[in-house]
C-alpha positions as semicolon CSV with decimal commas, in nm:
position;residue;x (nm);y (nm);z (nm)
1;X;-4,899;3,835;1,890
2;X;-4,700;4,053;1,688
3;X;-4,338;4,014;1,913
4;X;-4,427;3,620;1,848
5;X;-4,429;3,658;1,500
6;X;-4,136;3,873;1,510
7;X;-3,967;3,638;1,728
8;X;-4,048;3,358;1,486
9;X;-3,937;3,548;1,151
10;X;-3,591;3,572;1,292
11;X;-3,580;3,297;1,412
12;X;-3,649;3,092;1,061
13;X;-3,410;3,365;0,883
14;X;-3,138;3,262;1,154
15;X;-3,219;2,927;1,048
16;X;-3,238;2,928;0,689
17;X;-2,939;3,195;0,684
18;X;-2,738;2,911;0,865
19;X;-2,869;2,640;0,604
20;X;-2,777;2,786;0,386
21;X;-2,449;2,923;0,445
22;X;-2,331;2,537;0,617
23;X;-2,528;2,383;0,286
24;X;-2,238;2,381;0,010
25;X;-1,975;2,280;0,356
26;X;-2,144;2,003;0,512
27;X;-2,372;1,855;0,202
28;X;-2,377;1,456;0,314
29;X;-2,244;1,343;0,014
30;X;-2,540;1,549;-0,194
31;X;-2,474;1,707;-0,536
32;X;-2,528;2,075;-0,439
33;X;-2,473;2,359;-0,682
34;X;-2,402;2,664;-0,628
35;X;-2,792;2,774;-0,676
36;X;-2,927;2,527;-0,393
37;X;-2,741;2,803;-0,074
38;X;-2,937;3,114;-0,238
39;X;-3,269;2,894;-0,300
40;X;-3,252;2,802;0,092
41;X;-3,153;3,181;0,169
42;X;-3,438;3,334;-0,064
43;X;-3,686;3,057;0,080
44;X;-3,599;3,165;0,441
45;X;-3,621;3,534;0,347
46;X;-3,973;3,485;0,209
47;X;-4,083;3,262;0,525
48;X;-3,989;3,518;0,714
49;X;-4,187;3,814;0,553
50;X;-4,483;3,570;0,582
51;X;-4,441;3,524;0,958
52;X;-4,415;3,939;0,972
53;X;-4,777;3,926;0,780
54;X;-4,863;3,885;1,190
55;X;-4,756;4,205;1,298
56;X;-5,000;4,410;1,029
57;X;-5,380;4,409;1,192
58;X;-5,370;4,735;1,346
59;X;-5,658;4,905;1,572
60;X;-5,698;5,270;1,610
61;X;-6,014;5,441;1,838
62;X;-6,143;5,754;1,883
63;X;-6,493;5,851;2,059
64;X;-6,589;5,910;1,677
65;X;-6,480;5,580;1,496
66;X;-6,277;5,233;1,538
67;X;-6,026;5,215;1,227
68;X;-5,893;4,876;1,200
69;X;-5,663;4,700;0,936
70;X;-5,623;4,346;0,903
71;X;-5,411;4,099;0,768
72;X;-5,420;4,151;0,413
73;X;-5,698;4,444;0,405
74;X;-5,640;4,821;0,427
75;X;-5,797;5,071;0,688
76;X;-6,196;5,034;0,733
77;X;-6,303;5,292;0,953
78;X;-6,640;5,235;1,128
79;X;-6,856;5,466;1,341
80;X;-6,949;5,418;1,687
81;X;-7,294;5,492;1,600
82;X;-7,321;5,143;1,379
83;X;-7,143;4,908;1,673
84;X;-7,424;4,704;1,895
85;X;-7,161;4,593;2,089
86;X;-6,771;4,531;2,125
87;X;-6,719;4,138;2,220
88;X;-6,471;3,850;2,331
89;X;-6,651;3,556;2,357
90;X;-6,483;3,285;2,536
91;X;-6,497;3,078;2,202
92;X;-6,300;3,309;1,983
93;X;-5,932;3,386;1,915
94;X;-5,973;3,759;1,822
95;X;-6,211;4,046;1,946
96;X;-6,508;4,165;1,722
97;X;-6,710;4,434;1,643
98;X;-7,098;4,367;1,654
99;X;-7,285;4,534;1,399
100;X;-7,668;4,518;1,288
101;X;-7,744;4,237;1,167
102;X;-7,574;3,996;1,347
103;X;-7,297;4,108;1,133
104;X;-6,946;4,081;1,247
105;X;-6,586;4,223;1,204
106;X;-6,332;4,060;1,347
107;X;-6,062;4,304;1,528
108;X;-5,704;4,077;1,490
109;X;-5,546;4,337;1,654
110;X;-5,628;4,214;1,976
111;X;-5,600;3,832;2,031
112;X;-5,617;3,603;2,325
113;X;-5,302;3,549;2,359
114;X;-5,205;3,917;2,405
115;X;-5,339;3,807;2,802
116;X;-5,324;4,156;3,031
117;X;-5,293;4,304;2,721
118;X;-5,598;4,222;2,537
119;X;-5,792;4,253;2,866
120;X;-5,691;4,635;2,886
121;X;-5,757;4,690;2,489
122;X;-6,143;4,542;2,590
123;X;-6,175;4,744;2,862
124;X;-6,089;5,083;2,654
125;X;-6,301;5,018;2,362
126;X;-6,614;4,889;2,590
127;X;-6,512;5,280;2,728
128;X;-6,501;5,476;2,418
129;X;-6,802;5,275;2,291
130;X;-7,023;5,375;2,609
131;X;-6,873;5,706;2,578
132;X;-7,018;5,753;2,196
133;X;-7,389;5,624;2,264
134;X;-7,378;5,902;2,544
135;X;-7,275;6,188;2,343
């Protein structure tokens, strides 16, 4: 997921770099001014840092704790000890924690359409989870 939303943030600041430098050239007939190229610029600059808002949910595991960061959150570190289970139901975009409760936490770090991927994250956090309701 994250090389697709890199992929897509250059791909709009290509674009809207392109726009904007072509704009004041090639206007149709338009009234531009000399503000319009650095509005389309700045508005392809801040597209792209909100495709990049992708590549932020992070996942880091340990047989002690799962630390994950999403989107827009910081670092919430959670202890083996409180996880029922680690899931990927067939219905869902993103992996989750199970917690008491029926309480869950989504883990956007790993997404469907991560494929092999994903499948390999799964199997290593199913591990380290067995592994802490061993110890």
């Amino acid at each position: 997921m994250a090389r697709a939303a890199v992929a897509l943030a250059c791909v709009v600041f290509a674009a809207f770099t392109i726009t904007a430098i072509l704009l004041p050239h090639d206007s149709g007939g338009a009234n531009v001014t000399a503000s319009d190229p650095v509005a389309v610029f700045v508005t392809g600059v801040l597209l792209s840092c909100l495709a990049l808002v992708a590549t932020r949910p992070r996942l880091h595991a340990d047989v002690d704790a799962i630390r994950v960061r999403s989107f827009f959150t910081t670092w919430r570190e959670i202890p083996w000890d409180v996880v029922v289970q680690v899931e990927f139901p067939s219905s869902v975009r993103f992996a989750r924690l199970l917690l008491p409760g029926e309480e869950t936490i989504p883990l956007y770090a790993i997404a469907r359409m991560d494929g092999a991927r994903a499948v390999a994250a799964m199997r290593g956090l199913r591990a380290l989870h067995a592994a802490a309701r061993i110890r």
